[in-house]
MARDRENFI-51350 format. One record per residue (C-alpha): chain; x, y, z. Coordinates in steps of 0.1 Angstrom, whole numbers. Layout:
N
A;X;Y;Z
...
END
This chain:
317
A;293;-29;47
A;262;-5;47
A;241;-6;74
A;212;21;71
A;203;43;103
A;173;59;117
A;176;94;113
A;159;104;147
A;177;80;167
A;210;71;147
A;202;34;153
A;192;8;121
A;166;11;107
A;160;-22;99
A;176;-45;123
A;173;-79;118
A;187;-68;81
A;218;-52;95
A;240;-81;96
A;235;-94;58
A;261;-87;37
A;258;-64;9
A;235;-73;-20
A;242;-63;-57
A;222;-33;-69
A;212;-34;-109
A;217;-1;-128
A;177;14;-133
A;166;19;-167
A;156;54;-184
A;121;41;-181
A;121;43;-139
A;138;72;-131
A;117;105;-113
A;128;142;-112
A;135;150;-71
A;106;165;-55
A;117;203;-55
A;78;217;-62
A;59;241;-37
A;31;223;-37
A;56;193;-24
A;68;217;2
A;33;228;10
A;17;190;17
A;53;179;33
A;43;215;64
A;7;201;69
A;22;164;70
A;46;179;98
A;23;204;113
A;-5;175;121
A;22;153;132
A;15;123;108
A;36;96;90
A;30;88;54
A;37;58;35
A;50;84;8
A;80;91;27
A;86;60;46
A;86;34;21
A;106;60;-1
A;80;59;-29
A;95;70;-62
A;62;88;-71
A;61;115;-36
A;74;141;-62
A;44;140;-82
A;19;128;-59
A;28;156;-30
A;29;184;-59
A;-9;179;-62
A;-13;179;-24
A;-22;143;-28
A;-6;123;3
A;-12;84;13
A;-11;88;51
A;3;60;77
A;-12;53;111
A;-5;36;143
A;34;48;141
A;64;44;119
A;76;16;133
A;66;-20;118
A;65;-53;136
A;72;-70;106
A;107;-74;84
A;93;-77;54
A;123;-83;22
A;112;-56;-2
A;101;-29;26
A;120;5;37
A;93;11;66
A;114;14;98
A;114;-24;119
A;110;-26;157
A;89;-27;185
A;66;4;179
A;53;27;208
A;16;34;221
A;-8;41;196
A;-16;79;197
A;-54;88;205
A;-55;119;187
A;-45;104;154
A;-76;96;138
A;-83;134;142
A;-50;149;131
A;-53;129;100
A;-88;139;92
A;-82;178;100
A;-47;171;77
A;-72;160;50
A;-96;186;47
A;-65;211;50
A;-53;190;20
A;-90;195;6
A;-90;160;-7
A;-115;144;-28
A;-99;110;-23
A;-77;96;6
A;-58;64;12
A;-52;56;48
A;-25;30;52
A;-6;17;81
A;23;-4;99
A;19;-39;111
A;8;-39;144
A;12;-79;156
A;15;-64;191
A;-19;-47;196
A;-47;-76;202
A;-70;-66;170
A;-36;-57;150
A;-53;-20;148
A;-88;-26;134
A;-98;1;159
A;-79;27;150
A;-88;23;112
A;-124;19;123
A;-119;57;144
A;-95;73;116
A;-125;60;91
A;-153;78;111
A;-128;107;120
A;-129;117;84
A;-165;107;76
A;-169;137;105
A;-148;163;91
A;-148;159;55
A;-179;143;46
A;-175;144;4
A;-140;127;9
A;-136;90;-2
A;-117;68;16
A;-100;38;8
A;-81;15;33
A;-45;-2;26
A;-48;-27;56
A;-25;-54;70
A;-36;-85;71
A;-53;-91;107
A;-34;-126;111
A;-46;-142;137
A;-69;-113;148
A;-103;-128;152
A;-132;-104;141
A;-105;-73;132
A;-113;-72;97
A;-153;-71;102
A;-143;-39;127
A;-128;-25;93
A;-155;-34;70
A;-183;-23;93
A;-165;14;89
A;-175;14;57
A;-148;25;37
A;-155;31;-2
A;-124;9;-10
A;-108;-20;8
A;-73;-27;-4
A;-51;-53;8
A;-20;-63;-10
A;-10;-96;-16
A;26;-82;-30
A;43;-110;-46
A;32;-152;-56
A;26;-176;-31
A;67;-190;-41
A;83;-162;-30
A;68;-158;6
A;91;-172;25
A;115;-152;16
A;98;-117;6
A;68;-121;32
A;79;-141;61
A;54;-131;82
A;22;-131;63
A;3;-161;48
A;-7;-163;13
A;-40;-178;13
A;-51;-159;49
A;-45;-129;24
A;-65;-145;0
A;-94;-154;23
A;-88;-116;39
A;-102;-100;4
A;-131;-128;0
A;-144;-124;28
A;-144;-88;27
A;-169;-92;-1
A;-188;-116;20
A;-193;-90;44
A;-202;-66;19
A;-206;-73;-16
A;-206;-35;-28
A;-173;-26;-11
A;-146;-26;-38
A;-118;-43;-33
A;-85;-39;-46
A;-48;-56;-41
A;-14;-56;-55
A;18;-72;-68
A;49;-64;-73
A;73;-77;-104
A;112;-84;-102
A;110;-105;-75
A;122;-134;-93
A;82;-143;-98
A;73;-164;-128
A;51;-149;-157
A;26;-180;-154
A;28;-174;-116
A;16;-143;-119
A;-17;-151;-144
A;-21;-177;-112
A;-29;-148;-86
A;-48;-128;-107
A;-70;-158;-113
A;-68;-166;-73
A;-80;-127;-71
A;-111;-127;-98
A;-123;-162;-77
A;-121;-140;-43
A;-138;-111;-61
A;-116;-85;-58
A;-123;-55;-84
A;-90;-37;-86
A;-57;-48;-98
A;-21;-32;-94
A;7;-43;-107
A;42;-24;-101
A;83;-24;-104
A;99;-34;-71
A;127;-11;-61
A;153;-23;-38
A;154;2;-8
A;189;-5;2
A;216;-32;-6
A;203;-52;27
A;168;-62;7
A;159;-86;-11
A;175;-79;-49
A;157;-68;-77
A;164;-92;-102
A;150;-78;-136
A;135;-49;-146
A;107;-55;-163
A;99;-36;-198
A;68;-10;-201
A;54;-31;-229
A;55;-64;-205
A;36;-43;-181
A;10;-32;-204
A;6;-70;-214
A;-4;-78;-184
A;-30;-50;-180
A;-45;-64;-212
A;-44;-101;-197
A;-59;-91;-162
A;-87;-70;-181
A;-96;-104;-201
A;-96;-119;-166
A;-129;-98;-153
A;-110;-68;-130
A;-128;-36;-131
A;-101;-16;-129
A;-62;-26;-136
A;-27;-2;-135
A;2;-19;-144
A;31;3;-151
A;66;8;-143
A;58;30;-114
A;21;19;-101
A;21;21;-64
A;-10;12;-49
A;-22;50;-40
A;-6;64;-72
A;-34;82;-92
A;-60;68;-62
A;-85;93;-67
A;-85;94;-105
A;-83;55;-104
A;-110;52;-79
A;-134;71;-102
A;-130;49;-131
A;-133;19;-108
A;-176;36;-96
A;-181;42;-136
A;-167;7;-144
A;-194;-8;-129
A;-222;14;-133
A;-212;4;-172
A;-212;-31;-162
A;-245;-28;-145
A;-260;-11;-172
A;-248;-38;-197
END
C-alpha cells in the first residue's frame, strides 16, 4: 500500500487519505506528458521562491506545467501556509491543521515579485476554515503589498470560497484586484465526493456576487475533466457561470496526484477540449482555455491581456 509522506516531517501528507487502499492509475497519453523542469531560469525563480520564503501552488499541487511556467520566471504564489484544512479528492496540497499565519508574508511575496519583474501575478492560497474570515485579510494585505512595491503589476486572486465567512469576500473585492478567480472545479454531481467540503451553488453565488460588488472586476473560474463528469453536465455550469457573469473560462485534464485520489477515469482528447472552447465561446465568455494542460494561472498574463482587449472589442461593438 502507498502512503505518501511529507518530506519535511516524514509524516502523510494527506491523512485522512492514508488508509484507502490503492486506486488504479491509467497509462497518460502522448498528448499530456512535460519535459522535467531542468532550465536556469527554473532554477533561477525556484532560489527567489526559497530565498523569500514562500509556497507556490506550482510546486505543491505538483502542476505539470512548473517546467515551463518557472522557465519564464512566471510563478503562481500560495499564501497563509502549505497546509490545507480541507481534503479535497483531486488535490496534492498538503492536509492538516496549518500553523499561524506569517505577518511578513504579504511583503515577501510582493518584494519576490518585483525580483521576478512580473507583469502579471496570481496569488492563490490554502483553505483556511480555521481563521474567522478564512483569510480575506491576508489577501486584502498581500493585494495592497504589491500595489506598494510593484505598482504596474496586475494581480489576479485564486480565492477559496469564504464559506460561512460573513463579509470575507467584500474584504477581497474592496482590494481591488484586476481579476477575481474562483474555481468551481468539477459539476454540482460530483461534489460529494471530489469537493466534500465546499458547496456548489455558495460557489456560484461567490462569483455573482463578486460582480455585484463590482461589475468591472473580471471574473474567472474553472473545471476540471476526467472526473467521471457528464458532457451535458458540463454545458450546464458554463450556462450556471454566463447567468453569474463570470468573464473567463478554464477548462483542464485532471491528473491523479497519487493512487490515494480520486481516479482519473478518461483522458479526454485535444479535439474534445477545443469543442468545448468553441461551445463556451458561443455561450458569451470573454475569454476561454480549454486544453489538455490549462491550469488556471497557466499563460495568466498573456491570457489576462486578451481578456482587457476582449472587451474593449465588445465595448466598441
Amino acid at each position: 500500500m502507498t502512503v505518501v509522506l511529507d518530506h519535511t516531517t516524514g509524516r502523510p501528507r494527506h491523512p485522512e487519505k492514508a488508509h484507502r487502499p490503492d486506486g488504479p492509475v491509467l497509462a497518460k497519453p502522448d498528448w499530456i506528458r512535460v519535459k522535467a523542469p531542468v532550465s536556469r531560469g527554473y532554477a533561477e525563480t525556484r532560489a527567489i521562491v526559497r530565498a523569500n520564503n514562500l509556497h507556490t501552488v506550482c510546486e505543491e499541487a505538483g502542476c505539470p506545467n512548473i517546467g515551463e511556467c518557472w522557465e519564464k520566471k512566471h510563478a503562481t504564489f500560495m499564501i497563509m501556509g502549505d497546509t490545507c484544512t480541507r481534503a479535497c479528492a483531486f488535490c496534492n496540497v498538503k492536509t492538516g491543521l496549518p500553523g499561524a499565519l506569517d505577518p511578513h508574508e504579504p511583503v515577501h511575496v510582493a518584494e519576490a515579485i518585483a525580483k521576478l519583474g512580473l507583469a502579471h501575478v496570481v496569488v492563490t492560497s490554502v483553505d483556511r476554515d480555521d481563521l474567522a474570515d478564512g483569510g480575506a485579510d491576508h489577501f486584502a494585505q498581500t493585494i495592497r503589498a504589491i500595489r506598494a512595491h510593484c505598482a504596474s503589476t496586475t494581480i489576479e486572486v485564486l480565492t477559496p470560497d469564504f464559506l460561512r465567512k460573513e463579509s470575507a469576500l467584500e474584504r477581497v473585492v474592496e482590494a481591488r484586484p484586476d481579476v477575481f478567480n474562483h474555481n468551481l472545479e468539477t459539476v454540482p454531481s460530483l461534489y460529494l465526493t471530489v469537493r466534500p467540503g465546499a458547496r456548489y451553488f455558495h460557489s456560484m453565488r461567490l462569483l455573482q456576487r463578486v460582480k455585484e460588488i463590482d461589475p468591472s472586476m473580471f471574473t474567472k473560474s474553472g473545471i476540471m475533466v476526467g472526473l467521471g463528469e457528464e458532457r451535458n453536465e458540463v454545458l450546464q455550469v458554463m450556462d450556471d457561470l454566463r447567468s453569474a457573469g463570470v468573464d473567463f473560462l478554464t477548462v483542464g485534464q485532471y491528473l491523479q496526484p497519487t493512487r490515494k485520489h480520486h481516479p482519473v477515469l478518461r483522458f479526454v482528447p485535444p479535439d474534445e477540449f477545443e469543442a468545448l472552447k468553441s461551445v463556451a465561446y458561443s455561450k458569451g465568455f470573454l475569454m476561454v482555455s480549454s486544453s489538455p494542460l490549462t491550469r488556471s494561472s497557466h499563460h495568466a498574463g498573456e491570457d489576462f491581456e486578451r481578456l482587457r482587449a476582449a472587451r474593449q472589442a465588445n465595448a466598441g461593438a
